[in-house]
Steps between C-alpha positions, in 0.01 A plus 500: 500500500628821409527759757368888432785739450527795769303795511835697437533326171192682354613827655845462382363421090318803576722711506687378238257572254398830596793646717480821642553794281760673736654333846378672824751699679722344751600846676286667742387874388724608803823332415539743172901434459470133512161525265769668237779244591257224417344637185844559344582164579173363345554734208895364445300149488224568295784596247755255509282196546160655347651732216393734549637837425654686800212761483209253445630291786563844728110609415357159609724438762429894705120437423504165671644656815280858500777748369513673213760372200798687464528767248667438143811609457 
């Protein structure tokens, strides 16, 4: 007799096929230093593993943590 997978196991193809759009922030609001440490380090992986470009990845990665992207240079 076969047993029922886990609930998990639903959850987890779940979101697989329809992953969030943009990861929640891992900073608290009042932590604003280490909110801009970790979305340059998001946006520095977003580029080298994601491709994409460096201001692509800075614009996703400042609006997943609350701040406002960098300007252009």
């Amino acid at each position: 007799m076969s047993e029922a997978p886990p609930e998990w196991s639903d959850r987890l193809r779940q979101v697989f096929r329809d992953p969030p759009a943009v990861a929640p922030p891992s900073a608290p609001d009042h932590h604003p230093g280490l909110a801009l440490e970790l979305a340059e380090e998001r946006a520095a992986i977003m580029e080298h593993d994601g491709g994409l470009t460096r201001r692509r990845a800075e614009a996703l990665a400042y609006q997943a943590h609350g701040l406002k992207p960098p300007r252009s240079e």
